[in-house]
Every structure is written in structure tokens, then in C-alpha cells.
DOZA-785388 format. One record per residue: residue number from 1; residue in one letter; x, y, z of N, C-alpha, C in turn. Coordinates in Angstrom, 3 decimals. Layout:
<recs>
+-----+----+----------+----------+----------+----------+----------+----------+----------+----------+----------+
:   i : aa :       nX :       nY :       nZ :      caX :      caY :      caZ :       cX :       cY :       cZ :
+-----+----+----------+----------+----------+----------+----------+----------+----------+----------+----------+
: NUM :  A :        X :        Y :        Z :        X :        Y :        Z :        X :        Y :        Z :
...
+-----+----+----------+----------+----------+----------+----------+----------+----------+----------+----------+
</recs>
This chain:
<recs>
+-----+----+----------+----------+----------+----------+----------+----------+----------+----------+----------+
:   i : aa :       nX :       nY :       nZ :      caX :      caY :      caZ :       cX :       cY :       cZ :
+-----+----+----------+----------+----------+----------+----------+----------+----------+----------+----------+
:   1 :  X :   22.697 :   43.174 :   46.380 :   21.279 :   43.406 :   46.372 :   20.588 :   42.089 :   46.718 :
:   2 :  X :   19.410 :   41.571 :   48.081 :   19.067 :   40.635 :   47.954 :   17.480 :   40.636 :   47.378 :
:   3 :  X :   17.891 :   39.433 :   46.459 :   16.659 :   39.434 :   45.655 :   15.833 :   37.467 :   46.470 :
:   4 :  X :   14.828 :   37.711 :   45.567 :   13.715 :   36.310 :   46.111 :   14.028 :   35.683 :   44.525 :
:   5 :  X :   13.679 :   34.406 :   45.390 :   13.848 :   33.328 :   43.645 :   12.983 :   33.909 :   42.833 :
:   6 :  X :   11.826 :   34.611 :   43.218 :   10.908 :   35.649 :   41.487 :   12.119 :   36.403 :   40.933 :
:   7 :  X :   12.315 :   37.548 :   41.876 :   12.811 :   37.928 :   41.080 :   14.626 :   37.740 :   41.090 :
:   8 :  X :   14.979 :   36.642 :   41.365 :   16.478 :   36.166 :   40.720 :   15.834 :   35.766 :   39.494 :
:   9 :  X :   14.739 :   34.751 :   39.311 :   14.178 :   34.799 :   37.941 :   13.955 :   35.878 :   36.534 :
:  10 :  X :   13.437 :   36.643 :   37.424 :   13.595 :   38.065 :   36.831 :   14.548 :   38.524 :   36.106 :
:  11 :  X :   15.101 :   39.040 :   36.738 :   16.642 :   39.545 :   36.187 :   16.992 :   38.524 :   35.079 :
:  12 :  X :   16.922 :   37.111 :   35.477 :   17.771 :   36.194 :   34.830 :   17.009 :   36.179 :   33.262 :
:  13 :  X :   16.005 :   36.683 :   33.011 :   15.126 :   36.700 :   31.992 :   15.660 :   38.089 :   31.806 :
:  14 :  X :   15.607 :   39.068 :   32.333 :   16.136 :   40.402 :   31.580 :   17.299 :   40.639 :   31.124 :
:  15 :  X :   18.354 :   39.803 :   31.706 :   19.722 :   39.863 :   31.052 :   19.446 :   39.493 :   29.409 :
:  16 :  X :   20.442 :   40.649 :   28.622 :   20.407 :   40.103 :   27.494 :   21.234 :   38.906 :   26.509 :
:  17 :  X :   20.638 :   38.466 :   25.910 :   21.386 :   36.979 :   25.535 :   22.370 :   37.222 :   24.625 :
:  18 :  X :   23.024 :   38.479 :   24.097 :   23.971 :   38.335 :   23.151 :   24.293 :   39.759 :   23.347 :
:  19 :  X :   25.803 :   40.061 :   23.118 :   26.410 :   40.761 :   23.482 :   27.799 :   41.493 :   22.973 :
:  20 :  X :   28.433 :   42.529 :   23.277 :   30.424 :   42.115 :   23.035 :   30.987 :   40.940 :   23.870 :
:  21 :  X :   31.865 :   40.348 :   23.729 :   32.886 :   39.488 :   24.122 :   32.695 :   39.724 :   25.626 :
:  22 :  X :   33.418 :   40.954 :   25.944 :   33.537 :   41.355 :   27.849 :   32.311 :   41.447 :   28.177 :
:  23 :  X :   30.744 :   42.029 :   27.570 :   29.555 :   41.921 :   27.921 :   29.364 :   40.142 :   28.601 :
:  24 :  X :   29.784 :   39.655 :   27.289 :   29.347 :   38.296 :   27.629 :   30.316 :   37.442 :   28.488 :
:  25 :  X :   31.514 :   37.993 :   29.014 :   31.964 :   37.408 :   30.116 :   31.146 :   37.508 :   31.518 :
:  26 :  X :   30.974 :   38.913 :   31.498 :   30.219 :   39.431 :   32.870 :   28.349 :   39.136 :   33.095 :
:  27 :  X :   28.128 :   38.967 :   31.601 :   26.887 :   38.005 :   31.793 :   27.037 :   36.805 :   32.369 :
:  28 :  X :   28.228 :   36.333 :   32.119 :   27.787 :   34.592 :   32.396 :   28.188 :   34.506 :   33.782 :
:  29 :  X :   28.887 :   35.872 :   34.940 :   29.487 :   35.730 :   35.706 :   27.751 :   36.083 :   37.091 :
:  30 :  X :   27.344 :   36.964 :   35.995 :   26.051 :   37.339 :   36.838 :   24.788 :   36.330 :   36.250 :
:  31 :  X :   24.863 :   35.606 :   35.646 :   23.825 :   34.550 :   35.746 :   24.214 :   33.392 :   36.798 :
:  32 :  X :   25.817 :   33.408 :   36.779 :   26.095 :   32.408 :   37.601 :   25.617 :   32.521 :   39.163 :
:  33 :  X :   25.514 :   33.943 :   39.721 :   25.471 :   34.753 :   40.755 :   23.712 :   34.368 :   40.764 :
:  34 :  X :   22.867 :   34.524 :   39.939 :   21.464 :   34.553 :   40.435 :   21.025 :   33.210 :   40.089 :
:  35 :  X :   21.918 :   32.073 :   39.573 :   21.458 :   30.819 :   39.056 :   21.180 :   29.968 :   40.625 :
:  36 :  X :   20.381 :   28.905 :   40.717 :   20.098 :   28.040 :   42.223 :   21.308 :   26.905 :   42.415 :
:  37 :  X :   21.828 :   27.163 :   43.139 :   22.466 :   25.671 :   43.663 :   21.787 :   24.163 :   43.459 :
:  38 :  X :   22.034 :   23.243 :   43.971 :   21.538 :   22.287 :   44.066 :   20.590 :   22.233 :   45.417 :
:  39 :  X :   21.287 :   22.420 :   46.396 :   20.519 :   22.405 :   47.831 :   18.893 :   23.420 :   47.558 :
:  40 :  X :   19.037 :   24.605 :   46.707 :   17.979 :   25.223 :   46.682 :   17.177 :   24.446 :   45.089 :
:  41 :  X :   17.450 :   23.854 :   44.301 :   16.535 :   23.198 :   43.277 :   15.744 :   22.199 :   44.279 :
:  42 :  X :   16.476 :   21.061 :   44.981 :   15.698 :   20.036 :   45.743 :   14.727 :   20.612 :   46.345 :
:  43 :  X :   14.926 :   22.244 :   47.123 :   14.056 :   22.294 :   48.049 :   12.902 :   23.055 :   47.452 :
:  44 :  X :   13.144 :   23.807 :   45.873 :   11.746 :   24.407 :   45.435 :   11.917 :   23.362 :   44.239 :
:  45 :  X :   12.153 :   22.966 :   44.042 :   11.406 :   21.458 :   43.143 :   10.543 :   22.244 :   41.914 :
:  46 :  X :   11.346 :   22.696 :   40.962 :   11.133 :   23.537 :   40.142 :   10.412 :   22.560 :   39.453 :
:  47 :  X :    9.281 :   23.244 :   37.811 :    8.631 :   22.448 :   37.446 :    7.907 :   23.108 :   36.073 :
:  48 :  X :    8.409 :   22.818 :   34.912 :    8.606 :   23.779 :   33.853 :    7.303 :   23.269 :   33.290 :
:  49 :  X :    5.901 :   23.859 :   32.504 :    4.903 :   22.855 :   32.145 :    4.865 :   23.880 :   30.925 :
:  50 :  X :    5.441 :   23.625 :   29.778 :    5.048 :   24.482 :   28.636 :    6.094 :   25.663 :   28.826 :
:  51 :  X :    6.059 :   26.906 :   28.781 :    6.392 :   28.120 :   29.027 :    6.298 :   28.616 :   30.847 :
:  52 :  X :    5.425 :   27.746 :   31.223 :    5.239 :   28.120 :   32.951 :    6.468 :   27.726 :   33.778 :
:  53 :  X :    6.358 :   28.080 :   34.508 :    7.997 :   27.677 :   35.528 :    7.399 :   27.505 :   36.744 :
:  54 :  X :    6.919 :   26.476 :   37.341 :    6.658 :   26.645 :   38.815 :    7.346 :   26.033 :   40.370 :
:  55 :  X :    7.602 :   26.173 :   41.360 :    8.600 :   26.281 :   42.087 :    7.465 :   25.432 :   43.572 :
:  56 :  X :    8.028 :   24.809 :   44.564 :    7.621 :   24.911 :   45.426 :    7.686 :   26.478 :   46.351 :
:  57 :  X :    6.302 :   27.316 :   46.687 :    6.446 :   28.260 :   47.247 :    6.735 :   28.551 :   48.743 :
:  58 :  X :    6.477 :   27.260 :   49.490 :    6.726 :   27.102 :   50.972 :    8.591 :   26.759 :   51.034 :
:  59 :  X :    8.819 :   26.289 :   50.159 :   10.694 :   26.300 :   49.882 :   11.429 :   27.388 :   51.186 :
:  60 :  X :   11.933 :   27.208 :   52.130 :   12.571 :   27.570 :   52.977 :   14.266 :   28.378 :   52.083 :
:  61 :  X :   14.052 :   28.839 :   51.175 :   14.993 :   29.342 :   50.622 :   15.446 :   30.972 :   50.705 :
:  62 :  X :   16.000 :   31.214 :   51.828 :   16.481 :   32.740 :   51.872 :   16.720 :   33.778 :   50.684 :
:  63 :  X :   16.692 :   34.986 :   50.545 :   16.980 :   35.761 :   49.798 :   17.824 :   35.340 :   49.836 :
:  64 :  X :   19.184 :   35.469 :   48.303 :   20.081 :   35.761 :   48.089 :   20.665 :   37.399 :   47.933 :
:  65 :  X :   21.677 :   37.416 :   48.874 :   22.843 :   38.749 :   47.939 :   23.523 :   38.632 :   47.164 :
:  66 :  X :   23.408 :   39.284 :   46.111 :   23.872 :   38.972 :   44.185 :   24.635 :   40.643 :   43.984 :
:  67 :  X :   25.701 :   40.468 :   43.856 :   26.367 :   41.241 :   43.742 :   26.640 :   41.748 :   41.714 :
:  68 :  X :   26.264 :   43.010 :   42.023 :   25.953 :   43.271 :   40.712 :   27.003 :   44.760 :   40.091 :
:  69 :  X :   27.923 :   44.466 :   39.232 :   28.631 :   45.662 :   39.083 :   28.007 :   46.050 :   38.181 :
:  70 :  X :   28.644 :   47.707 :   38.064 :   28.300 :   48.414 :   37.129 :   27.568 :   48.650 :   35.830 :
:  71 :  X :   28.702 :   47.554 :   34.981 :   28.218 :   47.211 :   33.437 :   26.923 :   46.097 :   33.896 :
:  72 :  X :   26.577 :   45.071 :   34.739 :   25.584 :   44.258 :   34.424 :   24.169 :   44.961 :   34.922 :
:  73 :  X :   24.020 :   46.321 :   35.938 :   23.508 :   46.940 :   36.777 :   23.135 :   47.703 :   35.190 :
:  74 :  X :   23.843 :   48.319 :   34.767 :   23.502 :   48.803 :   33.443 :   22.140 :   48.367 :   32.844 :
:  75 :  X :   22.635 :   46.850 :   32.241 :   21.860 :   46.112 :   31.406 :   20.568 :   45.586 :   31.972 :
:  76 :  X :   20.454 :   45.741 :   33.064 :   19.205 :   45.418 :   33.762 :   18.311 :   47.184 :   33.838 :
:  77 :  X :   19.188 :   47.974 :   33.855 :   18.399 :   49.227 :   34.109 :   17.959 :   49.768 :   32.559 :
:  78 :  X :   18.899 :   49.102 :   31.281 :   18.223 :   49.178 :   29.883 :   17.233 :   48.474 :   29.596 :
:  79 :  X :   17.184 :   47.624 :   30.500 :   16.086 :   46.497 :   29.784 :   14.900 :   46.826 :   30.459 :
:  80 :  X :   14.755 :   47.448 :   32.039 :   13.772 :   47.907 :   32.326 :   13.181 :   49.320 :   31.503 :
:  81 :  X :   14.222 :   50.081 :   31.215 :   13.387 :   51.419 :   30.349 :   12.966 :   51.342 :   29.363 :
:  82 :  X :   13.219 :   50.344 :   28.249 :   12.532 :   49.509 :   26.870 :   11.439 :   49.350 :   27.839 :
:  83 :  X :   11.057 :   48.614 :   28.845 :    9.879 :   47.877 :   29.023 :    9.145 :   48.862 :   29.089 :
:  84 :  X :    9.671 :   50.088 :   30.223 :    8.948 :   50.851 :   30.659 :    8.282 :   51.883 :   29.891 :
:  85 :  X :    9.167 :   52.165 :   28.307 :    8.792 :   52.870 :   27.607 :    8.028 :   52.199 :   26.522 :
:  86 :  X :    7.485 :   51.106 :   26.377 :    6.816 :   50.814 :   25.496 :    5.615 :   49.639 :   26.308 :
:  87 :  X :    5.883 :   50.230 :   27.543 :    4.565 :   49.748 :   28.019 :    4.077 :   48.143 :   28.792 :
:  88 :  X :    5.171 :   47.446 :   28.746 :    5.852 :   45.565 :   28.901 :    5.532 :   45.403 :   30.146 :
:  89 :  X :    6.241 :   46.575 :   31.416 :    6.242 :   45.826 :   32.785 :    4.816 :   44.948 :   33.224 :
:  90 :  X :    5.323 :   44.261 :   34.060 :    3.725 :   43.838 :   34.583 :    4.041 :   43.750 :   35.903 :
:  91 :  X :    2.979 :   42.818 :   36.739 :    2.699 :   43.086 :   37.908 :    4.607 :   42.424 :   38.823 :
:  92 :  X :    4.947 :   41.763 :   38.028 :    5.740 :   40.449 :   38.839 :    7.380 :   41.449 :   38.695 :
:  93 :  X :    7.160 :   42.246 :   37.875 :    8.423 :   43.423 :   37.215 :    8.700 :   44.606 :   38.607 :
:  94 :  X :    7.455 :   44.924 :   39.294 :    7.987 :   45.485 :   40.529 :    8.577 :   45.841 :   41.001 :
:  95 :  X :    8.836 :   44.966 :   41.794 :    9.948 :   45.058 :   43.222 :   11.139 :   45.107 :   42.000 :
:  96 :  X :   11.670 :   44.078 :   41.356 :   13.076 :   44.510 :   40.684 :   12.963 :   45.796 :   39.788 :
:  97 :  X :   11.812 :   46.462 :   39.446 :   11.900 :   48.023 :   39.076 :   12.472 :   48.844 :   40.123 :
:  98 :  X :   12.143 :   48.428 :   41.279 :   12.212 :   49.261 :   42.270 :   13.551 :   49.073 :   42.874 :
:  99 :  X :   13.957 :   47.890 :   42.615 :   15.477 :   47.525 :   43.264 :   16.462 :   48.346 :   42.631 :
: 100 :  X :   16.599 :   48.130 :   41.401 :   17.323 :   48.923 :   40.190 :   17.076 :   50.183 :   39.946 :
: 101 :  X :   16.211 :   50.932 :   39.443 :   15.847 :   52.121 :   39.236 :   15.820 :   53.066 :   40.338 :
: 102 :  X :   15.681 :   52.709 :   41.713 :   15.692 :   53.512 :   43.035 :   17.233 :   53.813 :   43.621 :
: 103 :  X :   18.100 :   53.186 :   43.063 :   19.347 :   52.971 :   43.159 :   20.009 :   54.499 :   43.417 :
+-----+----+----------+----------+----------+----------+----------+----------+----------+----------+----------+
</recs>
């Protein structure tokens, strides 16, 4: 699935942080998958101010394809229906609603 550094951000915030054992192997295998290289930190020059995260947006940084099995495809499609059912998504939740759930 290629996603944009929002939403590789995305996801990387919806994965859940605790888990079974094999959950949490395949978490750390799909954070590794949507986490930035080095070549792409230099070039969006990330920039954390409080809770904000901000990025250079002109960053010449291609979508990535993030290959997502089953069980982690799961946990992203639970974490969107909590949101969705109690009302959470917002504007920036979108496109990765639409990536996942259209599936």
C-alpha cells in the first residue's frame, strides 16, 4: 500500500503499543516498514515543538510501499472502527480510512 509521510505517520500512531508476544513481533516489523530512513529525515527535517511534529513539506520524498499482512492490516482496521464508532476520526484520518477500510 503506498502511503505519504502523513499518513505513514498515521498508521504509526494507530498501531497499538502493547500486545501478545507474536502481535508484538509483527508490530515492530511494521513500524520498521513505515519508520523514515536517514536519507528521508535530512530531507523533511522533522521538528517536534511540544506535541506538534512538523516536517519540511516541499521534502522531495516519494510515497512509500509498506507492505502490510494480515494480522497488522487487522489492527489498523480495529483502531479505525473504535475511532469511527465513537466519533475520533478527523480531517488528517482520511485517506488512511479509505486505504484500509476500502480494501
Amino acid at each position: 500500500m503506498k502511503l505519504n509521510v502523513l499518513e505513514r505517520l498515521i498508521v504509526l500512531n494507530l498501531l497499538p503499543a502493547e500486545g501478545s508476544f507474536a502481535n508484538l513481533k509483527i508490530l515492530r516489523v511494521v513500524r520498521e516498514e513505515l519508520s523514515f530512513d536517514e536519507k528521508e529525515h535530512k530531507a523533511l527535517n522533522f521538528k517536534q515543538t511540544g506535541e506538534q511534529l512538523s516536517w519540511n513539506q516541499d521534502a522531495n520524498v516519494p510515497d512509500k510501499d509498506v507492505k502490510f499482512g494480515e494480522i497488522a492490516t487487522q489492527m489498523v482496521v480495529k483502531k479505525l472502527e473504535e475511532m469511527d464508532k465513537k466519533e475520533e476520526l478527523k480531517n488528517e484520518h482520511f485517506s488512511v480510512y479509505e486505504k484500509f477500510m476500502n480494501k
